[in-house]
GUGUKOL-165218 format. One record per atom (N, C-alpha, C): residue number from 1; x, y, z; residue in one letter. Coordinates in nm, 3 decimals, padded with zeros to 5 digits. Layout:
# GUGUKOL-165218
@i->NUM&X->X&Y->Y&Z->Z&aa->A
...
END
This chain:
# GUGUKOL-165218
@i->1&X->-02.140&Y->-07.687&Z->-02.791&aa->X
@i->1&X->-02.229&Y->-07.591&Z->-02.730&aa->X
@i->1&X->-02.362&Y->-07.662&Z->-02.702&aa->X
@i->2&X->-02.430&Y->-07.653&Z->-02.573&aa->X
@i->2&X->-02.540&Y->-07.723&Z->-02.543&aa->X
@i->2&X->-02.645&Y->-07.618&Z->-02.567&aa->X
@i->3&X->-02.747&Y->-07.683&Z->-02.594&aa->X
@i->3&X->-02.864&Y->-07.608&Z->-02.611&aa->X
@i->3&X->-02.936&Y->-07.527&Z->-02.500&aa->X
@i->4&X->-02.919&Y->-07.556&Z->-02.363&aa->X
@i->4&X->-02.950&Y->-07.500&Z->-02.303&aa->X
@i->4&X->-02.883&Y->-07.359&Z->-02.261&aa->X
@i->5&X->-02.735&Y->-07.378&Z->-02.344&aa->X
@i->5&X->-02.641&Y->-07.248&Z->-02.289&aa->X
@i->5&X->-02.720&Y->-07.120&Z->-02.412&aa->X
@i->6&X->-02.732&Y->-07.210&Z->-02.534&aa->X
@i->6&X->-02.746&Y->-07.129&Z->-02.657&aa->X
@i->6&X->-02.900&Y->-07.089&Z->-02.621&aa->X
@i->7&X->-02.968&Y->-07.196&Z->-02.545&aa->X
@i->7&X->-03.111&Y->-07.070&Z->-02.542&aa->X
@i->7&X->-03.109&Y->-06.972&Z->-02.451&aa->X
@i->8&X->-03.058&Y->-06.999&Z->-02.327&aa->X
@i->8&X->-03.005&Y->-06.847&Z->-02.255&aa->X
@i->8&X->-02.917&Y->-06.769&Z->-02.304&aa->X
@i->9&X->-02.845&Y->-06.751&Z->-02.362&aa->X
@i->9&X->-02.760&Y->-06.665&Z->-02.506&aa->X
@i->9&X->-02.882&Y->-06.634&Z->-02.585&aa->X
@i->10&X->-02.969&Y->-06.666&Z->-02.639&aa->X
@i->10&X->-03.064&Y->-06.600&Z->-02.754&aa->X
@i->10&X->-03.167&Y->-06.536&Z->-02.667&aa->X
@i->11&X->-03.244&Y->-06.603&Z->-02.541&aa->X
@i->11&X->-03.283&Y->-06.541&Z->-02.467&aa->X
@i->11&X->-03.240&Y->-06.442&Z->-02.387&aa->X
@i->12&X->-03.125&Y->-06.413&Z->-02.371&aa->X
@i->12&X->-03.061&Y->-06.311&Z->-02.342&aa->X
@i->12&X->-03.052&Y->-06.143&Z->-02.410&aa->X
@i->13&X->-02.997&Y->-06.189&Z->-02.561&aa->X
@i->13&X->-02.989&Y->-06.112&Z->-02.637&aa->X
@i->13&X->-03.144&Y->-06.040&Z->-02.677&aa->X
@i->14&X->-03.243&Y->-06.103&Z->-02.678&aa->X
@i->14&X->-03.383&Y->-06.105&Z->-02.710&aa->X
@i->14&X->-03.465&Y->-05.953&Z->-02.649&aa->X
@i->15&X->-03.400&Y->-05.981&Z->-02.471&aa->X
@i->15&X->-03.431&Y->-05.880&Z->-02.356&aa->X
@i->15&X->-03.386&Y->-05.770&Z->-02.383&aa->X
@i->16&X->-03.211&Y->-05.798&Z->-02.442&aa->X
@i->16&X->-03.160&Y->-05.661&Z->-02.430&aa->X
@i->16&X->-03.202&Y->-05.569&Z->-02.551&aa->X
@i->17&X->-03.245&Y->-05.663&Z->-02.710&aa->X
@i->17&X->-03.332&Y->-05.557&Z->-02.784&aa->X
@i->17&X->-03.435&Y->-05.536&Z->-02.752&aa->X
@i->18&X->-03.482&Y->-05.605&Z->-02.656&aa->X
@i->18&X->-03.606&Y->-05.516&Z->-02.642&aa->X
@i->18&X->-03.623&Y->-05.398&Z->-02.544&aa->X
@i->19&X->-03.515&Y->-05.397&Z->-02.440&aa->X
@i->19&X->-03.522&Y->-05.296&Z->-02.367&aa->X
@i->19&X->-03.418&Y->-05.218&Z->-02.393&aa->X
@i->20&X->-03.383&Y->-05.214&Z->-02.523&aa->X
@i->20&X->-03.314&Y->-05.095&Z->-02.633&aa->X
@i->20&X->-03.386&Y->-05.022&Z->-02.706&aa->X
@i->21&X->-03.498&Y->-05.121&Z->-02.725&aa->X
@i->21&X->-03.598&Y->-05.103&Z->-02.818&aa->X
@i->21&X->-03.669&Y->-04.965&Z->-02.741&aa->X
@i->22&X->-03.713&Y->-05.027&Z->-02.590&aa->X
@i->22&X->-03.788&Y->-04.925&Z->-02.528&aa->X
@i->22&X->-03.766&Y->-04.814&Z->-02.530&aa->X
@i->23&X->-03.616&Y->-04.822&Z->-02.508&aa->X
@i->23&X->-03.542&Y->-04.641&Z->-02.476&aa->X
@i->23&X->-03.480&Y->-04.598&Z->-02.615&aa->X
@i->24&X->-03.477&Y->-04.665&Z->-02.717&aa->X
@i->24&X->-03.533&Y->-04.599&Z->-02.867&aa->X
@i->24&X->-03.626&Y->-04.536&Z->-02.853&aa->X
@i->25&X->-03.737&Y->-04.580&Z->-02.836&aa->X
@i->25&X->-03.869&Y->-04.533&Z->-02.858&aa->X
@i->25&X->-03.927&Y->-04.404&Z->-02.832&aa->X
@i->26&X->-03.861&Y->-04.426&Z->-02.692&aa->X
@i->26&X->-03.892&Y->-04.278&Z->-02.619&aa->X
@i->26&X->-03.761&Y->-04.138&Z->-02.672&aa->X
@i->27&X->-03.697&Y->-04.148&Z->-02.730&aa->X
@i->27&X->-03.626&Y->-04.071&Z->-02.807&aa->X
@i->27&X->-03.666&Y->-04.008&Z->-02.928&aa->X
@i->28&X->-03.797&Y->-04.133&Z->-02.957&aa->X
@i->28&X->-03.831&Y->-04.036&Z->-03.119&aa->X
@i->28&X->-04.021&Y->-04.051&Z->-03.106&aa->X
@i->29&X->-04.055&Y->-04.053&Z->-02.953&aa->X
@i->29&X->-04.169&Y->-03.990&Z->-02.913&aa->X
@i->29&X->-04.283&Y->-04.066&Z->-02.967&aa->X
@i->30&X->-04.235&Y->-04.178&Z->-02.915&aa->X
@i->30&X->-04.292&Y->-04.305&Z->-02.872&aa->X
@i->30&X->-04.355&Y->-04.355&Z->-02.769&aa->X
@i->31&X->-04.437&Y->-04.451&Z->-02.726&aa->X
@i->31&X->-04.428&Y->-04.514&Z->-02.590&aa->X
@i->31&X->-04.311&Y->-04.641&Z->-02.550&aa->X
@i->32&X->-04.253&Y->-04.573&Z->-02.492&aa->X
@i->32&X->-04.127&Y->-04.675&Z->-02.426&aa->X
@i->32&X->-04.164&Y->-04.842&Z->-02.409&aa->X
@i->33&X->-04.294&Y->-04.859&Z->-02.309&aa->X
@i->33&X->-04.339&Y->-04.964&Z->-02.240&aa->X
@i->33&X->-04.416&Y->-05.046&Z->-02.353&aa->X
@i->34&X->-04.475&Y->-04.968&Z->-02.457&aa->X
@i->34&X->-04.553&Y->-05.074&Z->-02.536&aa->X
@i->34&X->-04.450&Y->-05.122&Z->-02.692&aa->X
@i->35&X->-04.361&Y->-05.052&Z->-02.661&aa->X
@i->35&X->-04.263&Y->-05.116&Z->-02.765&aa->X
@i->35&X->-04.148&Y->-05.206&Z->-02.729&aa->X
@i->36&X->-04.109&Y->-05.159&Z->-02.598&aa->X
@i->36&X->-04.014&Y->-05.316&Z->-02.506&aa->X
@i->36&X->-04.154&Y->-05.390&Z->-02.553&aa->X
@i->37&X->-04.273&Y->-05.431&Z->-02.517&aa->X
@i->37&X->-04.374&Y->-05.533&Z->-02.486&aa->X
@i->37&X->-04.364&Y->-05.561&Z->-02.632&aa->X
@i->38&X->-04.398&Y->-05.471&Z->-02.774&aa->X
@i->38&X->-04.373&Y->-05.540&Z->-02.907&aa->X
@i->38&X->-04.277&Y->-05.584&Z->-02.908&aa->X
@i->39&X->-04.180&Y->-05.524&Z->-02.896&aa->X
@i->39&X->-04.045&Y->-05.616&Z->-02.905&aa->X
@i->39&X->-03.996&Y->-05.739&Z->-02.822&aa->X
@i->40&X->-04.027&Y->-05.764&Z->-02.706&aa->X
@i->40&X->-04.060&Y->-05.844&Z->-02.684&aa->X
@i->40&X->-04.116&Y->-06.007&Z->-02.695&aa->X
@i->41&X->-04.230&Y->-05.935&Z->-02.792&aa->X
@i->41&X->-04.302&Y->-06.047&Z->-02.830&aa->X
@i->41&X->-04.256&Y->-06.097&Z->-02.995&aa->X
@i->42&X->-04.264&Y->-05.982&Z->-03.087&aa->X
@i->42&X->-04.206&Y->-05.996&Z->-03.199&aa->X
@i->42&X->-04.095&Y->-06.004&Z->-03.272&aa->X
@i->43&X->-03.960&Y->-05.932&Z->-03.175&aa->X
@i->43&X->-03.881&Y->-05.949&Z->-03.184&aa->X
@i->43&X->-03.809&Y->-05.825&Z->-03.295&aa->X
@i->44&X->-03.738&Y->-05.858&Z->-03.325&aa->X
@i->44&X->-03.610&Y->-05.809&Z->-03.427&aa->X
@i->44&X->-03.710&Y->-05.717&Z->-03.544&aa->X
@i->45&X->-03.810&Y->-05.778&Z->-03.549&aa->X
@i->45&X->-03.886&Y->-05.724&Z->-03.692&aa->X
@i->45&X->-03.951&Y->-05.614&Z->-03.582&aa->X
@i->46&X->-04.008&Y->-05.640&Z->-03.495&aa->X
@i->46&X->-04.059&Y->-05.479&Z->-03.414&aa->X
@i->46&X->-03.953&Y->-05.368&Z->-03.432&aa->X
@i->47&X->-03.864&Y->-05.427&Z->-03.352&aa->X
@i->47&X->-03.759&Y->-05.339&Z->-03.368&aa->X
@i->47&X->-03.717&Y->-05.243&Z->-03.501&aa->X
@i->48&X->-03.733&Y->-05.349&Z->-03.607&aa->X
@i->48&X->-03.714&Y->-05.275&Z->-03.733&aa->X
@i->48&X->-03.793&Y->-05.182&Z->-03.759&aa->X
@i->49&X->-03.877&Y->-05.191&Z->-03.750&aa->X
@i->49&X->-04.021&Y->-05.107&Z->-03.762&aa->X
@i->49&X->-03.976&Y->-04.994&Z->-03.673&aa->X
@i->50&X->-03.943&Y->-04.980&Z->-03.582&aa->X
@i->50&X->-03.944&Y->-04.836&Z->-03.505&aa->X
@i->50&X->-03.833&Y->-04.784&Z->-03.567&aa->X
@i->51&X->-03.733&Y->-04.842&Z->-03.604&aa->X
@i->51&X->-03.616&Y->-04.760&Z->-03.666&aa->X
@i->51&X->-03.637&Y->-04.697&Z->-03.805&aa->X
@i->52&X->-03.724&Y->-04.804&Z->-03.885&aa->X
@i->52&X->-03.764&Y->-04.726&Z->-04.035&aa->X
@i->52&X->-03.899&Y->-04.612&Z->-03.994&aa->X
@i->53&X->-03.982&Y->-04.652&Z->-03.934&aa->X
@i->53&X->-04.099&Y->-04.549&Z->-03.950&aa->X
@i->53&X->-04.041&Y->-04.430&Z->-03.892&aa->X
@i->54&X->-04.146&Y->-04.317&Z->-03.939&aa->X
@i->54&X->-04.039&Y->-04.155&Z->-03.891&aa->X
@i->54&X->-04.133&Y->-04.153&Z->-03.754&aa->X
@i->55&X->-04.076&Y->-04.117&Z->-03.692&aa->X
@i->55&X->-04.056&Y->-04.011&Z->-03.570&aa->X
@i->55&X->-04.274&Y->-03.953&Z->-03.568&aa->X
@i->56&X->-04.307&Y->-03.990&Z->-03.434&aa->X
@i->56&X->-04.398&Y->-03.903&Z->-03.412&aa->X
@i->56&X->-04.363&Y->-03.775&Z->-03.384&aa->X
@i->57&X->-04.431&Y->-03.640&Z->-03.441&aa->X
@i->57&X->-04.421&Y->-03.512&Z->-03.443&aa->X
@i->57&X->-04.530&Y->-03.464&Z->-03.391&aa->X
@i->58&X->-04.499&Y->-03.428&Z->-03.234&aa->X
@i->58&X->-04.617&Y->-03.380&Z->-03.146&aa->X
@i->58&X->-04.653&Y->-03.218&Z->-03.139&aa->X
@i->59&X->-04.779&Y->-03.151&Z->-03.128&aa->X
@i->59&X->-04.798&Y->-02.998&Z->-03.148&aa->X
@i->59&X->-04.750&Y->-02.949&Z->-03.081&aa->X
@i->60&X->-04.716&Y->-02.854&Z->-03.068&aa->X
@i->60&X->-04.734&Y->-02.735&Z->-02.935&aa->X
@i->60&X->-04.779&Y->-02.717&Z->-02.865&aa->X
@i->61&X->-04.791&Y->-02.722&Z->-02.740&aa->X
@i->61&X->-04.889&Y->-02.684&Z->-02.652&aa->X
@i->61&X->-04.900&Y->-02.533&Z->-02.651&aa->X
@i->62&X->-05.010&Y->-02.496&Z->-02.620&aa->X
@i->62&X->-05.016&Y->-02.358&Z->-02.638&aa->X
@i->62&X->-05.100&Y->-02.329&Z->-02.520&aa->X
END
């Protein structure tokens, strides 16, 4: 396996948590765009973080 195949394989995989990450996010009332961008940058451990912390719980509008 050459290194160049294996860094487009990790770079690959990298994108798709992060733009899993995004549309996580927005499911438990998040911002979509700034958590692809953490994840992104930080990787796997961002990711973790949105899955353990709870859920923003927004008011009512009234």
């Amino acid at each position: 396996m050459s290194v160049e195949y294996l860094a487009s394989v990790v770079s690959g995989m990298w994108l798709t948590v992060a733009i899993l990450a995004g549309g996580y996010a927005r499911t438990r009332n998040r911002s979509a765009w700034a958590w692809f961008l953490l994840t992104a940058v930080f990787g796997p451990i961002a990711a973790f973080l949105l899955v353990v912390w709870p859920p923003v719980v927004r008011a009512p509008r009234s």
